[in-house]
N, C-alpha and C positions, 0 to 999 in steps of 0.2 A: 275155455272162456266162450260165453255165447255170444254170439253177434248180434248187434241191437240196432232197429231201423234207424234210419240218421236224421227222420223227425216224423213226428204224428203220434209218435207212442209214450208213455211214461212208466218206465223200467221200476218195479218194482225194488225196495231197497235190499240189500244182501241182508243187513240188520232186520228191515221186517219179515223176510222171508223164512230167515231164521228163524225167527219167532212164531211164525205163523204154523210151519213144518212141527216143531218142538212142539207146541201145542196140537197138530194134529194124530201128531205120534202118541203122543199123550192121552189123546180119545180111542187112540187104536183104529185111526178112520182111514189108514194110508195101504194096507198090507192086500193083496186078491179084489180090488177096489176098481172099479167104475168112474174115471174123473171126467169132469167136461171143465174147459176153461173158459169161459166168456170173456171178450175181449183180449185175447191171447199176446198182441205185442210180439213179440220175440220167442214167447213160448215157453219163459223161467217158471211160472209155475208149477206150468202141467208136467214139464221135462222133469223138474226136481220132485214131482206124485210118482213121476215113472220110476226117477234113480232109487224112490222107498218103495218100490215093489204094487204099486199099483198093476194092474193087470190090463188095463185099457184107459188111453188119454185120445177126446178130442180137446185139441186147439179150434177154436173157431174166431177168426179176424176180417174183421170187412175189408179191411187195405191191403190190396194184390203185393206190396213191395213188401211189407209187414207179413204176413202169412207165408210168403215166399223164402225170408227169411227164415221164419219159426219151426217152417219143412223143412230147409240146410238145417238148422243149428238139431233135430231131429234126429236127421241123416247122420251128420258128423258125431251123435252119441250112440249111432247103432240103435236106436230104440226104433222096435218095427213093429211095437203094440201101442204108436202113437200114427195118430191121424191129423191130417190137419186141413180145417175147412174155410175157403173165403168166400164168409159167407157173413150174414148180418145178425147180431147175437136175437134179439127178436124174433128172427125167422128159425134158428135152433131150437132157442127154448120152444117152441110151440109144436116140435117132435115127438113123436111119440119115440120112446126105446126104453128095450124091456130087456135084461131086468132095469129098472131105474137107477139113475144117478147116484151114486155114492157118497161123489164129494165134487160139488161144486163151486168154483172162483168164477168171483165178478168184480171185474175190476177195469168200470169202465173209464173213458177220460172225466176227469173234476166236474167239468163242463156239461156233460149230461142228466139234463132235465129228472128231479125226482120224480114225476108223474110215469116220464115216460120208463125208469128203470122200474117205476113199479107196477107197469106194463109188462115190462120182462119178466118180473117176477110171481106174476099173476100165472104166466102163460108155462112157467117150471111145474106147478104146483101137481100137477097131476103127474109128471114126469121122474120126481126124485124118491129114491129110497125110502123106509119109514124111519130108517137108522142114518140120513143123509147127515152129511155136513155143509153148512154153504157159507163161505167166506166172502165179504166184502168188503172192499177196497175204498174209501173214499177219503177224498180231503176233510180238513179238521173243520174247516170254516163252513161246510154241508151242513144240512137237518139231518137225525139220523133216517138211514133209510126205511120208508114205507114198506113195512112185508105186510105179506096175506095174511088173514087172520089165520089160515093153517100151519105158520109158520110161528114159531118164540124165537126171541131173542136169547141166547145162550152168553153171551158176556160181549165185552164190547173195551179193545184195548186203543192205546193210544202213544201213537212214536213220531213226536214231531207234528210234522204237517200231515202225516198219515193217522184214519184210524181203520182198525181192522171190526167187522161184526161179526161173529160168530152165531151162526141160529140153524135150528135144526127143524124139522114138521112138529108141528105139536098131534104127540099120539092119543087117538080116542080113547077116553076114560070109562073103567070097566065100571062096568051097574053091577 
């Protein structure tokens, strides 16, 4: 069982994750894979990319107690091809690292401004895979999120309060 900060964060559901997982299995986007977690919380995402065989997870969390956490709960699964960085999801995205991104979660709090996640998401663009996956997390009562125009929307589910967006880079079209 993973430890979860005891406030500032909002733990993803076992039910959606479930789901999210089964779906990325699905695309075959989880196996020798590249993860990054934006907004990381506790770390259940990127932790359960690792337990399917992803080959490299950062966590990256602005909140020292949260991040600190996400490192324990890490440690306690032995996974030593996870990182984890407190640091501010804005200032990762705009990294360079090569090869790129795999599969990316963002899953910031409700509360954060659409302008400004599609700021974050501007500063991914040149950073992710051409074969990426990028999962988002927002509340139901949101607009959907603003992606780059080098990014599609790939489907778009709905669990409750939660909905999940699935989109991936849109690939140049051969002449």
């Amino acid at each position: 069982m993973l430890r979860v900060p005891p406030r500032g964060t909002r733990p993803t559901s076992e039910r959606v994750r479930e789901a999210v997982f089964s779906r990325l299995e699905h695309y075959d986007a989880l196996r020798d894979t590249k993860v990054l977690d934006l907004y990381a919380g506790s770390g259940a995402l990127g932790l359960e990319a690792a337990s399917r065989g992803a080959r490299e997870v950062v966590l990256v969390e602005a909140h020292r107690q949260a991040a600190n956490i996400a490192r324990a709960n890490a440690r306690a699964l032995g996974f030593d091809t996870v990182t984890v960085r407190c640091d501010r999801a804005e200032d990762v995205a705009k990294q360079a690292t090569s090869p790129g991104w795999d599969v990316i979660f963002v899953d910031p709090p409700y509360d954060v401004a659409e302008d400004y996640l599609a700021g974050v998401f501007e500063s991914l663009v040149p950073h992710v895979d051409q074969r990426a996956i990028i999962v988002i997390e927002r509340s139901a009562r949101s607009p959907e999120p603003k992606l780059p125009q080098q990014w599609r929307l790939i489907t778009t589910k709905t669990y409750g309060e939660t909905v999940i967006y699935y989109a991936e880079p849109e690939l140049p079209q051969a002449h």
